[in-house]
C-alpha positions in Angstrom: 126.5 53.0 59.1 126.3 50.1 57.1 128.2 49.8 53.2 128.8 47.0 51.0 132.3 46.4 50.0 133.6 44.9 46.4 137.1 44.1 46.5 138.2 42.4 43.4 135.4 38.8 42.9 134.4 39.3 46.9 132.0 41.5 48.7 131.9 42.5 52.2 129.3 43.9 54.5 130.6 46.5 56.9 129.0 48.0 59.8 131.1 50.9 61.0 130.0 52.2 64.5 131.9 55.7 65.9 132.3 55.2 69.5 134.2 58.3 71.1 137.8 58.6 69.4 137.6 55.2 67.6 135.5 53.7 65.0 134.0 50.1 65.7 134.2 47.6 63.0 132.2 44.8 61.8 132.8 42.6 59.1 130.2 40.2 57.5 128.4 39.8 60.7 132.0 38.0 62.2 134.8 39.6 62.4 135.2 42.4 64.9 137.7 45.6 65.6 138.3 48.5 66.8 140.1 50.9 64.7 141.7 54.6 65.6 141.7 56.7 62.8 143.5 60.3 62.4 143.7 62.7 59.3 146.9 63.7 58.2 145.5 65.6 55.4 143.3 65.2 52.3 142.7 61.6 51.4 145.8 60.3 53.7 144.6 58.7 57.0 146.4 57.3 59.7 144.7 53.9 61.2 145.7 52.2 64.5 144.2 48.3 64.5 145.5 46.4 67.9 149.1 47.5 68.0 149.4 47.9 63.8 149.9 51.4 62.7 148.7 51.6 58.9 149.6 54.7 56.4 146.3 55.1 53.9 146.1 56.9 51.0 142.5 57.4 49.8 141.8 58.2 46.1 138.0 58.9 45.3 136.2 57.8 42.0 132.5 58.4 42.0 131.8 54.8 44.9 135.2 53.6 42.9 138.2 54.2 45.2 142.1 53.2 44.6 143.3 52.5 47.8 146.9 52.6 48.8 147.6 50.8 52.3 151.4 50.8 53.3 152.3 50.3 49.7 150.0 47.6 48.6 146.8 49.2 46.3 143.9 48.2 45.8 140.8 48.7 44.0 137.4 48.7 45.4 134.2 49.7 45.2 131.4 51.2 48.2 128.2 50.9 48.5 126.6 53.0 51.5 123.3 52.5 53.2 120.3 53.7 51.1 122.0 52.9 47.9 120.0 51.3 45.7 122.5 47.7 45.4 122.1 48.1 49.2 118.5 48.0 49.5 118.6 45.7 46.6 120.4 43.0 49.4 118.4 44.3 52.3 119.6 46.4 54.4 120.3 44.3 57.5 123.6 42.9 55.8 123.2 40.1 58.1 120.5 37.2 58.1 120.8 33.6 59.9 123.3 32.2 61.8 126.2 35.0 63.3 129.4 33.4 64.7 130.7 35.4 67.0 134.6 35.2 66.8 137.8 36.4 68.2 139.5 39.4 66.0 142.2 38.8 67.8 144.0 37.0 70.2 143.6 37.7 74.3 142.1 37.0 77.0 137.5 36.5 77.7 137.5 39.2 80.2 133.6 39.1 80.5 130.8 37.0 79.2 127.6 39.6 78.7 124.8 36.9 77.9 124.1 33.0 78.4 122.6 30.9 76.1 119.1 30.8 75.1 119.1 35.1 75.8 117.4 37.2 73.0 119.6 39.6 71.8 119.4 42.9 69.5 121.5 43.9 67.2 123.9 46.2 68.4 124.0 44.4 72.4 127.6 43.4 73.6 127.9 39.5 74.0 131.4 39.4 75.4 134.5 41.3 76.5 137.6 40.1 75.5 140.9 42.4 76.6 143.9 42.3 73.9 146.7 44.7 74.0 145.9 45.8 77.6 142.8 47.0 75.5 139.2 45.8 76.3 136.7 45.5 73.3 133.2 44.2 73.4 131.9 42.1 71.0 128.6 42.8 69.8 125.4 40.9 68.1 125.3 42.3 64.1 121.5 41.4 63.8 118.8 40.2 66.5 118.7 36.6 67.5 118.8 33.8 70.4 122.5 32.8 71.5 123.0 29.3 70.4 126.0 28.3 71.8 129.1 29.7 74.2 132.2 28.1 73.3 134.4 30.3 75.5 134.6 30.8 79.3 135.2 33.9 81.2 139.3 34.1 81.6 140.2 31.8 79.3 142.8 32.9 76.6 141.6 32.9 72.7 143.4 32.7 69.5 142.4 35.2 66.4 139.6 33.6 64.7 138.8 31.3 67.8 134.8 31.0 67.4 133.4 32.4 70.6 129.4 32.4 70.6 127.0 31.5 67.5 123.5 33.5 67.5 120.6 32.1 65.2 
């Protein structure tokens, strides 16, 4: 599923994939996560991200939502897929250039493409383990990998830029 994000003057495009008993997370086409997600009751989640455990509390106002994460609230409004502000944008959420990047630090486990391959949206372009946890990165839109700026069992920093698509 795909939903646009307003959080105070900033948007953000989210692609949320379920993948067994964890949801996969893309943000704006870069940033990627996997998150573990367990309902304690009515609007009050549980989320694991990495080795951060976060306590959410979830109030609902017509796409408006007041969202309470350990403590801090904030305000923010969604827009999911078929809305008419998201087929207003387009619905891909993602056009040109997509920088790959780390979400957090670890360790390139596996490289799943090599420059100048096609690739769809959706298609893991790299492994990286973080955690003793392995995620695969994946390609938010179709493209042609650009550039690898990682190799396989190298370590990466959070935000390190690992492989551009155009």
């Amino acid at each position: 599923m795909h939903f646009d994000i307003v959080l105070g003057e900033k948007e953000y495009t989210l692609e949320i994939e379920k993948n067994e008993n964890r949801f996969d997370v893309t943000i704006n086409g870069e940033e990627q996560f996997s998150v573990d997600a367990v309902n304690l009751k009515q609007d009050l989640l549980s989320l694991l991200i990495g080795n951060k455990s976060y306590l959410v509390n979830i109030k609902d106002d017509n796409r408006k939502y007041m969202v309470d994460v350990n403590g801090e609230t904030f305000n923010i409004e969604v827009y999911e897929e078929g809305s008419p502000r998201r087929l207003q944008r387009g619905s891909s959420g993602v056009q040109g250039k997509q920088v790959i990047k780390a979400p957090m630090p670890g360790k390139v486990i596996k490289i799943l493409v090599k420059e100048g391959d096609v690739v769809e949206k959706g298609k893991g372009v790299a492994v990286i383990e973080a955690m003793k946890m392995e995620n695969e990165l994946k390609a938010s839109a179709n493209g042609t990998i650009k550039e690898i700026n990682v190799e396989e069992g190298k370590a990466v920093n959070a935000g390190d830029t690992l492989i551009i698509i155009e």
